[in-house]
Biopython code that builds the backbone (N, CA, C, O; Angstrom):
import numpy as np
from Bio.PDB.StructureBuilder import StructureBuilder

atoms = [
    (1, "UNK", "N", (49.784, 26.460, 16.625)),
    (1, "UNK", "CA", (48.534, 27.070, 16.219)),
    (1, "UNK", "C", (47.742, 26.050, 15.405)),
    (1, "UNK", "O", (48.200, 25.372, 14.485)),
    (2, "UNK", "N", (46.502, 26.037, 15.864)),
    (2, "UNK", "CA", (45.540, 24.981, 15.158)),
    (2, "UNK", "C", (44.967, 25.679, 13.427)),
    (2, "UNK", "O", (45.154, 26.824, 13.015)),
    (3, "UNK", "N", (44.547, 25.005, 13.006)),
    (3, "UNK", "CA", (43.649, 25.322, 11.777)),
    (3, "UNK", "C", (42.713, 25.333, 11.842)),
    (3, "UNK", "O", (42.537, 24.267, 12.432)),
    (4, "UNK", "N", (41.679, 25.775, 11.681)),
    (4, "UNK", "CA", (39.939, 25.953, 11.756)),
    (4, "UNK", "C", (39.738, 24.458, 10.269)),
    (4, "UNK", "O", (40.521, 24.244, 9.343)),
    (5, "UNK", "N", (38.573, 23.799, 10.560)),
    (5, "UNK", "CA", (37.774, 23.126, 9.582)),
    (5, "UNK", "C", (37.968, 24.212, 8.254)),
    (5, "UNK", "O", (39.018, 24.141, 7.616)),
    (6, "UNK", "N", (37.054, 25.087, 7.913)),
    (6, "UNK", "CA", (37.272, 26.023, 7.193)),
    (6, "UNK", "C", (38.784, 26.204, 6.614)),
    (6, "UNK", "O", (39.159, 25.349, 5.812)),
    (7, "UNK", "N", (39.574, 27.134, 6.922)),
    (7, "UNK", "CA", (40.762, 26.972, 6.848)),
    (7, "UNK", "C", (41.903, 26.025, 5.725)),
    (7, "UNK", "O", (42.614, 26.126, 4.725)),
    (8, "UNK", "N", (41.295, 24.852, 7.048)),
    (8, "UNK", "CA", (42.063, 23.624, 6.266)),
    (8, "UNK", "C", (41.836, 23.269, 4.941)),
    (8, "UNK", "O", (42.669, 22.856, 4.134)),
    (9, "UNK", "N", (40.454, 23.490, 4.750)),
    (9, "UNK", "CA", (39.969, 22.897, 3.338)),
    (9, "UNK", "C", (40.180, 24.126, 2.226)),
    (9, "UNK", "O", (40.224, 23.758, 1.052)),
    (10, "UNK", "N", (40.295, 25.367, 2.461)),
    (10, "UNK", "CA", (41.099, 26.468, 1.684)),
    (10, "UNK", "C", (42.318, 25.824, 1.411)),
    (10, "UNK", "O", (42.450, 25.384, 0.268)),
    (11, "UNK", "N", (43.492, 25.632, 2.433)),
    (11, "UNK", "CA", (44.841, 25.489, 2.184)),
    (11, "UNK", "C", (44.814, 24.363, 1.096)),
    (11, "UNK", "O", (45.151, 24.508, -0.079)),
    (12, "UNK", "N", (44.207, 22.841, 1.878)),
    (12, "UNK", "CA", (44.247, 22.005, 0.755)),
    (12, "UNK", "C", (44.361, 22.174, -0.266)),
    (12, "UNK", "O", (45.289, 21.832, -0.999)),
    (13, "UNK", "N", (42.434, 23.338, -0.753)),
    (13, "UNK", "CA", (42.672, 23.879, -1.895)),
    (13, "UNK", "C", (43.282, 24.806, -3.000)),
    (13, "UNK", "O", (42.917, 24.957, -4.166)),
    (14, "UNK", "N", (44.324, 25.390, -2.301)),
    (14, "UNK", "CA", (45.105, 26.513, -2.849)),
    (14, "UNK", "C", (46.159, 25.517, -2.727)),
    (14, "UNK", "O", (46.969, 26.392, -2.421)),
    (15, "UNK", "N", (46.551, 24.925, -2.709)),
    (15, "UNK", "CA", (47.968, 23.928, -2.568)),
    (15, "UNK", "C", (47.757, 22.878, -3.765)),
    (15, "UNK", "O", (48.666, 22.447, -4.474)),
    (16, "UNK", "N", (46.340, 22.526, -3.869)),
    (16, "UNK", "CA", (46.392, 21.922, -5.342)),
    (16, "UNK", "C", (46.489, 22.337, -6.730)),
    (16, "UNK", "O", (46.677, 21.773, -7.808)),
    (17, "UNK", "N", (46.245, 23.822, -6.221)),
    (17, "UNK", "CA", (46.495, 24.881, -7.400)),
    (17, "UNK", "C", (48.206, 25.181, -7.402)),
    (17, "UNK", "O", (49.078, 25.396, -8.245)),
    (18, "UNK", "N", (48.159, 25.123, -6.721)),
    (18, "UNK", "CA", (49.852, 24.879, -6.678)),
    (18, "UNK", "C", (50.456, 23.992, -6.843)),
    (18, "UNK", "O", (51.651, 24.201, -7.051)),
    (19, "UNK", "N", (50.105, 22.960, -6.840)),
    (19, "UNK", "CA", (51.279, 21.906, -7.429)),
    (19, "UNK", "C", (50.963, 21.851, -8.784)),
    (19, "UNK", "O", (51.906, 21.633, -9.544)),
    (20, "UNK", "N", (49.946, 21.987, -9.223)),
    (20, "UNK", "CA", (49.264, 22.249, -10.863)),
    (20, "UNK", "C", (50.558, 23.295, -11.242)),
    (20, "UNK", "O", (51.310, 22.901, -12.133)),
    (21, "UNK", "N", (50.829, 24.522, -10.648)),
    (21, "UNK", "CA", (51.703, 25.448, -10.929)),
    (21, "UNK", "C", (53.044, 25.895, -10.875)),
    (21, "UNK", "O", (53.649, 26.885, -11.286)),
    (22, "UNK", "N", (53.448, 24.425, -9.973)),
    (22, "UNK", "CA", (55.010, 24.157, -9.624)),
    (22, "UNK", "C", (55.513, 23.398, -10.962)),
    (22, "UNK", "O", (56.735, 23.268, -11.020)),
    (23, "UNK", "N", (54.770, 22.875, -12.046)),
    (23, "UNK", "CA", (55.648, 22.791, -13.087)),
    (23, "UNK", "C", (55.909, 23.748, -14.043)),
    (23, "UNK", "O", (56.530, 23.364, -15.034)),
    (24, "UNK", "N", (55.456, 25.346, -13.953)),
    (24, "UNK", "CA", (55.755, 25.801, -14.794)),
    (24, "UNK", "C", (57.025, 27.461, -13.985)),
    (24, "UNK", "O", (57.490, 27.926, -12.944)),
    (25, "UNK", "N", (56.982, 27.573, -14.892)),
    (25, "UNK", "CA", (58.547, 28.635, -14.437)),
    (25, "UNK", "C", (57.428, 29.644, -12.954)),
    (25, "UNK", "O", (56.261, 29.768, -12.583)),
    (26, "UNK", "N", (58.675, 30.066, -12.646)),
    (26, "UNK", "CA", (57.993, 30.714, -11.526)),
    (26, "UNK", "C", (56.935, 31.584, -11.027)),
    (26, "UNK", "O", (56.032, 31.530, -10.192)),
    (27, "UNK", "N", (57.665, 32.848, -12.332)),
    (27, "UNK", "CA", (56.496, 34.175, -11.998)),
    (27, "UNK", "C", (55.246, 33.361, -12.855)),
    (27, "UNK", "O", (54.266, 33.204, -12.126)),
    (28, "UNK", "N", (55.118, 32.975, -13.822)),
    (28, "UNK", "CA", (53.539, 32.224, -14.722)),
    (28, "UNK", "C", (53.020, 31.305, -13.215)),
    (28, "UNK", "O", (51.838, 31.430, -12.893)),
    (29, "UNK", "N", (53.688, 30.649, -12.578)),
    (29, "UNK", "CA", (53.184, 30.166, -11.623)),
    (29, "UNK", "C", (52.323, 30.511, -10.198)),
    (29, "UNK", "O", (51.363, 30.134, -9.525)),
    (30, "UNK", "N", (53.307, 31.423, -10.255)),
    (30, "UNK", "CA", (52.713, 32.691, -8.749)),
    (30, "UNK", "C", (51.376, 33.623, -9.321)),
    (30, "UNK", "O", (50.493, 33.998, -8.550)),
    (31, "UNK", "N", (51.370, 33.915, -10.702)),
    (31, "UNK", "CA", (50.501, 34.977, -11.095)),
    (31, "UNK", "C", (49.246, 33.721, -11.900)),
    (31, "UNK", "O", (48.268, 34.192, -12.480)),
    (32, "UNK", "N", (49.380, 32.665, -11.854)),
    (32, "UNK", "CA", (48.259, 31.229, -12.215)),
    (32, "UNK", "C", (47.777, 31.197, -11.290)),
    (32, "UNK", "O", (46.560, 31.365, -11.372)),
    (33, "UNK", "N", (48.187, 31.038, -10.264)),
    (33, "UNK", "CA", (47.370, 30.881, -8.727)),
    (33, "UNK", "C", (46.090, 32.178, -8.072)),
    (33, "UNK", "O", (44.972, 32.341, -7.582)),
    (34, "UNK", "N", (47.054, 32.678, -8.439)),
    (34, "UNK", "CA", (46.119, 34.617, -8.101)),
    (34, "UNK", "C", (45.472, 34.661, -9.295)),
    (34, "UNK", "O", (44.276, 34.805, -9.040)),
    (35, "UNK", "N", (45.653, 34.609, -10.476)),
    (35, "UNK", "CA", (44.487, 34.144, -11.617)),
    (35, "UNK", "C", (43.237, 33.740, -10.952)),
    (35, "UNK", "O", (42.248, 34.323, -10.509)),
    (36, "UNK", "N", (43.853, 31.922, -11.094)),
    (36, "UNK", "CA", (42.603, 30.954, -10.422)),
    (36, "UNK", "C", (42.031, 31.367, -9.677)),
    (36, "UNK", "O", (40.934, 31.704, -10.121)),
    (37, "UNK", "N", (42.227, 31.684, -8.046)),
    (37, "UNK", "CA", (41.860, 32.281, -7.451)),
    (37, "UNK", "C", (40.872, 33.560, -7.345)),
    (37, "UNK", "O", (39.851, 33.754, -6.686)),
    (38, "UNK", "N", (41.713, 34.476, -8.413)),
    (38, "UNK", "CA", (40.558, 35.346, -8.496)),
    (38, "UNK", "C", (39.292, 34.894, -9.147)),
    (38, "UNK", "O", (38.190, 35.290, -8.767)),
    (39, "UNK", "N", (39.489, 33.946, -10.265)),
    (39, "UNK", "CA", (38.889, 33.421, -10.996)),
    (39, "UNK", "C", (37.540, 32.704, -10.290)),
    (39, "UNK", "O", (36.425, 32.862, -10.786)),
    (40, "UNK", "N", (37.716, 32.064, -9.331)),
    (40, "UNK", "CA", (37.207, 30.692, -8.938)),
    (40, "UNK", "C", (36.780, 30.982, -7.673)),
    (40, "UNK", "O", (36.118, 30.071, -7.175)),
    (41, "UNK", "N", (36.881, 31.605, -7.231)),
    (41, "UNK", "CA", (36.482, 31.199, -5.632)),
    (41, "UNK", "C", (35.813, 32.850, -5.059)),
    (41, "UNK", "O", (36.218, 33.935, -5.475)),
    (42, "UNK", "N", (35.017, 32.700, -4.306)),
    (42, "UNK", "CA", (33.843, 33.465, -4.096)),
    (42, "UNK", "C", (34.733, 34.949, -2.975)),
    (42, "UNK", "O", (35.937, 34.942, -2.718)),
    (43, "UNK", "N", (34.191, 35.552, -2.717)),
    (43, "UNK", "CA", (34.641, 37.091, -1.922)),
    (43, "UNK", "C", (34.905, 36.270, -1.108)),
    (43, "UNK", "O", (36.066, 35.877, -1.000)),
    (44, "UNK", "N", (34.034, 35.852, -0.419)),
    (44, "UNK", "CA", (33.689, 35.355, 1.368)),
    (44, "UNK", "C", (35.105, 34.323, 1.074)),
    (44, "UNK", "O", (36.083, 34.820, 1.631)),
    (45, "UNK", "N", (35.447, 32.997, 0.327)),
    (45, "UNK", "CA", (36.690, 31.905, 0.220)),
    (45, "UNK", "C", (38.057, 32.882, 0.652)),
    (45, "UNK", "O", (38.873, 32.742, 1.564)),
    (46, "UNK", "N", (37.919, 33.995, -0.485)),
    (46, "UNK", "CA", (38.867, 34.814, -0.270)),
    (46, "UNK", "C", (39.663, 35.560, 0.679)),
    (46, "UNK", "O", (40.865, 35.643, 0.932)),
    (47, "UNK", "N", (38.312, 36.215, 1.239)),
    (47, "UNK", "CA", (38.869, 36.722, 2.656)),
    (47, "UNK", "C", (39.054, 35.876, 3.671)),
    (47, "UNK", "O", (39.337, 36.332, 4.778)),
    (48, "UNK", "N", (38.882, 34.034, 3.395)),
    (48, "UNK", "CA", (39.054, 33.229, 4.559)),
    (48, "UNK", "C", (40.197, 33.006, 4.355)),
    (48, "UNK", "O", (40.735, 33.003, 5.462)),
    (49, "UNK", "N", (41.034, 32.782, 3.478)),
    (49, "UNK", "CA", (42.521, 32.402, 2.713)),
    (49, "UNK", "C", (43.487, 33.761, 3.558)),
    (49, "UNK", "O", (44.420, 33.702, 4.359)),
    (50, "UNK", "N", (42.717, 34.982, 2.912)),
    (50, "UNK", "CA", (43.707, 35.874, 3.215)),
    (50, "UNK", "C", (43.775, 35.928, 4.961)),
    (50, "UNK", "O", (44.881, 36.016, 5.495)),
    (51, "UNK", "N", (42.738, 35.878, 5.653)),
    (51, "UNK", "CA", (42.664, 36.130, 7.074)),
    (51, "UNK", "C", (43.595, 34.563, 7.834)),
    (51, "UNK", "O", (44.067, 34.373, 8.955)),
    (52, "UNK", "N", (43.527, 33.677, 6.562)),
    (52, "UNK", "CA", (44.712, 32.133, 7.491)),
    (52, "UNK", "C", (46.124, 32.857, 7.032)),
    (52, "UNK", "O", (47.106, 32.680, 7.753)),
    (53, "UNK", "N", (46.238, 33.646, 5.879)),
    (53, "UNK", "CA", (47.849, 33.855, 5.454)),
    (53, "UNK", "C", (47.886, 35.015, 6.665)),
    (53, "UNK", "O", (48.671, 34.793, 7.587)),
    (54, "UNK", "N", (47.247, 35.988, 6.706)),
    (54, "UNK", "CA", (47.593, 37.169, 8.369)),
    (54, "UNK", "C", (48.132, 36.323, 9.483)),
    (54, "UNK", "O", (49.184, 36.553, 10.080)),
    (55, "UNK", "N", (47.378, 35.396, 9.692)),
    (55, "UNK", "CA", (47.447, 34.205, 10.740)),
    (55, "UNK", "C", (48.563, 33.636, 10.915)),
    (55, "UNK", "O", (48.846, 33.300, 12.065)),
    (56, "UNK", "N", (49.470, 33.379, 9.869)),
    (56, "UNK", "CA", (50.426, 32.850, 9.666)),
    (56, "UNK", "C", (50.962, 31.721, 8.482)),
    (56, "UNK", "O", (52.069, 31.277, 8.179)),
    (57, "UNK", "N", (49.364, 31.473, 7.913)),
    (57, "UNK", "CA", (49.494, 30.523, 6.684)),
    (57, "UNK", "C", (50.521, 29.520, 6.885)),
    (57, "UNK", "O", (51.453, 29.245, 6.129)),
    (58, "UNK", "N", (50.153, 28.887, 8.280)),
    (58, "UNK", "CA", (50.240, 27.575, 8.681)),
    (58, "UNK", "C", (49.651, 26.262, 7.415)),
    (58, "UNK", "O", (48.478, 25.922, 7.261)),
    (59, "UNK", "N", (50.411, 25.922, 6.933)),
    (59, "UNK", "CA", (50.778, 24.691, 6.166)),
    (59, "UNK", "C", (50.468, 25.192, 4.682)),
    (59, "UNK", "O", (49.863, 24.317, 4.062)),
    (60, "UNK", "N", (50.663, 26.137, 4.067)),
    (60, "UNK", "CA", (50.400, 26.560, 2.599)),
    (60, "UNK", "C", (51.974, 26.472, 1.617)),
    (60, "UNK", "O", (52.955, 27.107, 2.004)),
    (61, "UNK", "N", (52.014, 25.789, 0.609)),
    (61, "UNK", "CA", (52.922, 25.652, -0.106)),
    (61, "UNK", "C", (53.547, 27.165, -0.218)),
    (61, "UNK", "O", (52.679, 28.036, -0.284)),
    (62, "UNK", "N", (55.051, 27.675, -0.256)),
    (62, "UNK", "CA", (55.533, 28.381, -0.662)),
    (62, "UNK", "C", (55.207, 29.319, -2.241)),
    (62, "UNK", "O", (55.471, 30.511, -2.401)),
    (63, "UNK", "N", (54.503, 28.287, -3.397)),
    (63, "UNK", "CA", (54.047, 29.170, -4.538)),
    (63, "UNK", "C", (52.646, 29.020, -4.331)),
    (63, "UNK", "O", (51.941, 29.189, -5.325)),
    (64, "UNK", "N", (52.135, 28.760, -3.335)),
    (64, "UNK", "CA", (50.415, 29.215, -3.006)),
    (64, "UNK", "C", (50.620, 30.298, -2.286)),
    (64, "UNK", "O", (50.095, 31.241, -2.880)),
    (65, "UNK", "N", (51.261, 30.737, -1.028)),
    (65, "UNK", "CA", (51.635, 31.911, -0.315)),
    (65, "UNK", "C", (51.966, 32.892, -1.315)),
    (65, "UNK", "O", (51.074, 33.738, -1.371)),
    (66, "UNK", "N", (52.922, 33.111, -2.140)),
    (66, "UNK", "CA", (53.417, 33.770, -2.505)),
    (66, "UNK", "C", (52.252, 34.619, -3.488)),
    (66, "UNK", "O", (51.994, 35.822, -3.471)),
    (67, "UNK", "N", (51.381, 33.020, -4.743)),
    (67, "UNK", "CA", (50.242, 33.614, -5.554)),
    (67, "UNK", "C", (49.004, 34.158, -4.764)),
    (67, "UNK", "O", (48.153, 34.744, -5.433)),
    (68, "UNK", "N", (48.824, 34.041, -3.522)),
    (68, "UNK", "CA", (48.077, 34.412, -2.614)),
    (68, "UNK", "C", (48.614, 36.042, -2.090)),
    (68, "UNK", "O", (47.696, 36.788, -1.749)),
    (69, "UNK", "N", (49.573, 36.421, -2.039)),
    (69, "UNK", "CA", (49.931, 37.681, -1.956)),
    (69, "UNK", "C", (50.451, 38.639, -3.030)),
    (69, "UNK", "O", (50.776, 39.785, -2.721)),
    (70, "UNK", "N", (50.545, 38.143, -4.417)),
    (70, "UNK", "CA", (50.317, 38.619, -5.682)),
    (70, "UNK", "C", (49.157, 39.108, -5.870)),
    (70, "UNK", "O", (48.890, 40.215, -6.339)),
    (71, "UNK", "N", (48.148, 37.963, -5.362)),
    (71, "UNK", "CA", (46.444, 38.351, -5.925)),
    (71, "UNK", "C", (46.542, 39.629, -4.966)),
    (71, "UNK", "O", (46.490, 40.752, -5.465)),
    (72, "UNK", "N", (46.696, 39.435, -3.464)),
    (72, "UNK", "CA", (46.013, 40.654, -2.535)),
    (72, "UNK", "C", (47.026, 41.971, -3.018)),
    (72, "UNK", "O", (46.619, 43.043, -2.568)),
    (73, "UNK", "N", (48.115, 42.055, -3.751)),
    (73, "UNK", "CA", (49.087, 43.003, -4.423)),
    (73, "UNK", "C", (48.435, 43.764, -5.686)),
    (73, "UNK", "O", (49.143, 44.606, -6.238)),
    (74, "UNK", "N", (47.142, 43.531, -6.185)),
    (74, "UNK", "CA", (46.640, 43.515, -7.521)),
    (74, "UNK", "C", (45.329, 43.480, -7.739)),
    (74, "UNK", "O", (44.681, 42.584, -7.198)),
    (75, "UNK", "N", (44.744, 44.345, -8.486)),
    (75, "UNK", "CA", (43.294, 43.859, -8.532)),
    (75, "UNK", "C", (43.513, 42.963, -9.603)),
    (75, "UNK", "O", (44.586, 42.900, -10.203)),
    (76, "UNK", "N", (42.338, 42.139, -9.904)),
    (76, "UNK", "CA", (42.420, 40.778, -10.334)),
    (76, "UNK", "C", (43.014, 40.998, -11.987)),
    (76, "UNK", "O", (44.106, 40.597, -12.388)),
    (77, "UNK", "N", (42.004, 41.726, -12.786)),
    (77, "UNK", "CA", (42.278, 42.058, -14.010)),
    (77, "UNK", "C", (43.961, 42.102, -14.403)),
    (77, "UNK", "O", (44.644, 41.534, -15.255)),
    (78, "UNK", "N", (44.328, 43.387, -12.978)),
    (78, "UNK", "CA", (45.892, 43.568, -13.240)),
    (78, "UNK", "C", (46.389, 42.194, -13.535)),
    (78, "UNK", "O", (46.797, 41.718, -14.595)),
    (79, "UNK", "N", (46.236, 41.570, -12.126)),
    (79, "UNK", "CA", (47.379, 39.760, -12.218)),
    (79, "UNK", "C", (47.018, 39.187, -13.723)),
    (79, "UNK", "O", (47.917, 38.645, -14.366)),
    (80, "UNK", "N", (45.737, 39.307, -14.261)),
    (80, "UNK", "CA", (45.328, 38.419, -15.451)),
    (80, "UNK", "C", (46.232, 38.692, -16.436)),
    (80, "UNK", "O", (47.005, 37.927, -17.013)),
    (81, "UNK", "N", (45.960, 40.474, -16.636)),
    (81, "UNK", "CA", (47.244, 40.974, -17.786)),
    (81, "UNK", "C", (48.604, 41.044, -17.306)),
    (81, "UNK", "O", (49.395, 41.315, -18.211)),
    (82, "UNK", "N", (49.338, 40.821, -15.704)),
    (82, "UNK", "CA", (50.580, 40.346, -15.869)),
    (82, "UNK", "C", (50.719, 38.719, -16.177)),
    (82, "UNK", "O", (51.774, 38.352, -16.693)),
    (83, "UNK", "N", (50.039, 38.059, -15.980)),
    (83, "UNK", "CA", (49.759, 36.704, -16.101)),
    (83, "UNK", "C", (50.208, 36.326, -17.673)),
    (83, "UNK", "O", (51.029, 35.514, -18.099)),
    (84, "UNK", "N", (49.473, 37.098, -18.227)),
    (84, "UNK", "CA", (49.831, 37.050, -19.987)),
    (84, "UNK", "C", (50.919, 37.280, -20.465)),
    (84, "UNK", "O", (51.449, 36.615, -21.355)),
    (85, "UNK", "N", (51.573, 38.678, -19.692)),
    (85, "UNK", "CA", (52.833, 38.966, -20.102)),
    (85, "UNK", "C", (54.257, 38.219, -19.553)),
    (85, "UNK", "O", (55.406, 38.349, -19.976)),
    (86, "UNK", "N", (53.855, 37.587, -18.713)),
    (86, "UNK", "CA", (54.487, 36.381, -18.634)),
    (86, "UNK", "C", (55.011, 35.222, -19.317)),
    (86, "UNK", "O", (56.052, 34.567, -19.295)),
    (87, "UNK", "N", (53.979, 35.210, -19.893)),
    (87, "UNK", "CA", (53.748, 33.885, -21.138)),
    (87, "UNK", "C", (52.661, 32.947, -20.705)),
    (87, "UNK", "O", (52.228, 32.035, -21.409)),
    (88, "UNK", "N", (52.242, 33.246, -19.467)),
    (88, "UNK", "CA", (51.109, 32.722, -18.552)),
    (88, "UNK", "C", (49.356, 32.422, -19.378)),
    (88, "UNK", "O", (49.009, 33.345, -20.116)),
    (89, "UNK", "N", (48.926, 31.908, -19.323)),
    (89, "UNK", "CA", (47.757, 31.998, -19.764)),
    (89, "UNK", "C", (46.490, 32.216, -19.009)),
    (89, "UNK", "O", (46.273, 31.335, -18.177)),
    (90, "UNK", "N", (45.582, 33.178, -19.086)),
    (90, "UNK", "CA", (44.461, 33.486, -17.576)),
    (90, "UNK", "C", (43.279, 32.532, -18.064)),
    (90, "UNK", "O", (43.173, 32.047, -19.191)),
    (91, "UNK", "N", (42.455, 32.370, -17.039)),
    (91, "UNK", "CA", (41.727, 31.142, -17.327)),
    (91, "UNK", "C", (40.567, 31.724, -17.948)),
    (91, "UNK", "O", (39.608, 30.962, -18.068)),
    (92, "UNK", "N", (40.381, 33.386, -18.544)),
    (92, "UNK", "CA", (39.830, 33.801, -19.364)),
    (92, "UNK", "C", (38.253, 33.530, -19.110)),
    (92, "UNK", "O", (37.393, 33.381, -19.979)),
    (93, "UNK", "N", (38.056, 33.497, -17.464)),
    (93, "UNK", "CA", (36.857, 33.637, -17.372)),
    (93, "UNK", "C", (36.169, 35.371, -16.405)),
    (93, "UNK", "O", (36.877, 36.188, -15.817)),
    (94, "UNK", "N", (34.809, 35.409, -16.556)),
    (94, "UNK", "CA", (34.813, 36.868, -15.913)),
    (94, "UNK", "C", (35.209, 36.292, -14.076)),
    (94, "UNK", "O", (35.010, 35.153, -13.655)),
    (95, "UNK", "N", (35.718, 37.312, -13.376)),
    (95, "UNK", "CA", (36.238, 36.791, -12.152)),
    (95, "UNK", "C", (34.733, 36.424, -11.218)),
    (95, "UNK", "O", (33.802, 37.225, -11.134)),
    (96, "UNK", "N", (34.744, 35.373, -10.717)),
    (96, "UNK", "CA", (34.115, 34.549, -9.637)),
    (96, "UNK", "C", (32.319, 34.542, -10.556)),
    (96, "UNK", "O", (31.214, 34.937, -10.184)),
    (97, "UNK", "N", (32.822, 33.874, -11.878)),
    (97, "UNK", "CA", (31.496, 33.793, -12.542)),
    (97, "UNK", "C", (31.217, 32.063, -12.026)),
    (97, "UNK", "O", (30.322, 32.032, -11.181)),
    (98, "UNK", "N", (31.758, 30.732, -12.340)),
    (98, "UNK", "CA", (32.021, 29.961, -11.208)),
    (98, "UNK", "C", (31.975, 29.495, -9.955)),
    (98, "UNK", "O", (31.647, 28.342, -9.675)),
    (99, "UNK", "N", (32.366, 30.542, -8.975)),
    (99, "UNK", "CA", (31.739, 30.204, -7.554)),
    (99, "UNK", "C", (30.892, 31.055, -6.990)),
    (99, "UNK", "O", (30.602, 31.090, -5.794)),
    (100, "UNK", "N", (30.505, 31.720, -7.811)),
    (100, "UNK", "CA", (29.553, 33.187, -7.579)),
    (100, "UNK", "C", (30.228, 34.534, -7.354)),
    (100, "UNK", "O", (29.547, 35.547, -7.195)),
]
sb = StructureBuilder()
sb.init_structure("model")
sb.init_model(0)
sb.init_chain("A")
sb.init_seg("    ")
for serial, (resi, resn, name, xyz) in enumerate(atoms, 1):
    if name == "N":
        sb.init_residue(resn, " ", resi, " ")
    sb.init_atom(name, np.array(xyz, "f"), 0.0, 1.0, " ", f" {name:<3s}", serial, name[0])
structure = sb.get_structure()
């Protein structure tokens, strides 16, 4: 299965959020990503991410998949305040003030 242009440049970018998040313990890691994410990236990014993970989420790091199906498990707020109770820190901005 190919990757769309589109696509590819999501995974890239959710995979750099993930290696940012592979140094810290697991669940703060999985629930940083679905943070960011909610945080950062616009409706329309979102539903392109989630419609490549349906797809099969062909080439996405294992703790980008995983914070990628935390976020769609949660409305955003929720992940922020499990994020905290983690020991996690949320990036404490209003969600998609950033990419619109």
């Amino acid at each position: 299965m190919s990757v769309g242009a589109e696509a590819e440049k999501l995974v890239t970018m959710v995979n750099q959020v993930a290696r940012f998040f592979e140094s810290q313990a697991h669940e703060p890691g999985v629930l940083g990503i679905a943070d960011h994410v909610a945080a950062f990236w616009t409706p329309r990014m979102r539903e392109a991410i989630f419609r490549h993970v349906d797809e099969g989420g062909v080439n996405l790091r294992p703790l980008a998949l995983e914070g990628l199906q935390s976020l769609r498990a949660r409305p955003p707020k929720a992940a922020a305040a499990k994020l905290e109770a983690a020991g996690g820190v949320s990036v404490g901005t209003e969600r998609g003030s950033d990419a619109g």
